[in-house]
C-alpha positions in Angstrom: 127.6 -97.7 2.0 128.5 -101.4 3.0 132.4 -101.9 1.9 131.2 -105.3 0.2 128.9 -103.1 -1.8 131.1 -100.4 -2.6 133.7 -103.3 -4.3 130.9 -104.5 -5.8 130.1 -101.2 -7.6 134.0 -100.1 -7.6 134.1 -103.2 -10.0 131.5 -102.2 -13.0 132.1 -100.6 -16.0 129.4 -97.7 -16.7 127.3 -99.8 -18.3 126.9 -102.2 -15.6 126.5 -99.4 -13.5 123.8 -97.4 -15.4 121.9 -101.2 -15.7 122.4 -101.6 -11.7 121.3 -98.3 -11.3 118.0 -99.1 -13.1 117.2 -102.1 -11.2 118.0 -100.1 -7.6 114.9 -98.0 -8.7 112.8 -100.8 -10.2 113.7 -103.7 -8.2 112.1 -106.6 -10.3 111.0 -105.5 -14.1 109.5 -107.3 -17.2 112.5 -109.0 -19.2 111.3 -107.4 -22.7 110.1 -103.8 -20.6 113.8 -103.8 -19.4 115.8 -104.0 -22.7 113.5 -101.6 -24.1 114.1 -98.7 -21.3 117.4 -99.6 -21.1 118.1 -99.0 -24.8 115.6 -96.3 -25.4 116.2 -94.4 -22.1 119.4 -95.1 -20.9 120.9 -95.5 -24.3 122.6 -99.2 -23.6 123.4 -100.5 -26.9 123.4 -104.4 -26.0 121.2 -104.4 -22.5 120.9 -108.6 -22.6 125.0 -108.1 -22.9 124.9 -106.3 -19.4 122.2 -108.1 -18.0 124.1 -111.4 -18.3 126.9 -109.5 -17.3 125.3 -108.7 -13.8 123.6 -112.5 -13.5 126.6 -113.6 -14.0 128.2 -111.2 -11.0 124.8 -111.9 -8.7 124.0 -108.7 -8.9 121.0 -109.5 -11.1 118.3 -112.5 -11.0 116.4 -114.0 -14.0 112.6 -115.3 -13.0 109.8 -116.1 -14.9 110.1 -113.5 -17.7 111.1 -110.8 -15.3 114.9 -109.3 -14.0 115.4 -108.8 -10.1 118.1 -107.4 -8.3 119.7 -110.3 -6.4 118.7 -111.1 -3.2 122.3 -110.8 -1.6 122.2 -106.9 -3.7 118.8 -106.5 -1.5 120.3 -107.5 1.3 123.6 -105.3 1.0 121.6 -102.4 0.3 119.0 -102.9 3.5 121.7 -102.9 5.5 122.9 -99.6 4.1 119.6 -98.0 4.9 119.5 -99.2 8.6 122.7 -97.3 9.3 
């Protein structure tokens, strides 16, 4: 793993981390499908809380009525894979 990414992750609480988690495996999800999973399946309490949380850190984008994983996050995790 990229050492940017590891201080990235080194830096979330377990929330963040089960909510990044999520959006490694579903790289660009509904807004209202996310919260849902995320509080039914994952057991977040306050998923919007963490999702900001994330935007906030660029680890996660808001489009039209859907959540991404950042670009940069993409990018990180490419690099990763080619190794």
């Amino acid at each position: 793993m990229s050492s940017e990414l590891e201080r990235i992750l080194e830096s979330l609480d377990h929330e963040e981390r089960i909510v990044f988690e999520y959006f490694r495996k579903n790289l660009s999800v509904g807004e209202i499908l996310a919260v849902k999973e995320l509080k039914l399946i994952h057991r977040i309490n306050d998923p919007l809380r963490v999702i900001d949380s994330l935007i906030k850190k660029n680890i996660l984008e808001k489009g039209a009525g859907c959540i991404n994983l950042s670009s940069s996050i993409k990018e990180l995790l490419k690099k990763r894979k080619e190794r």
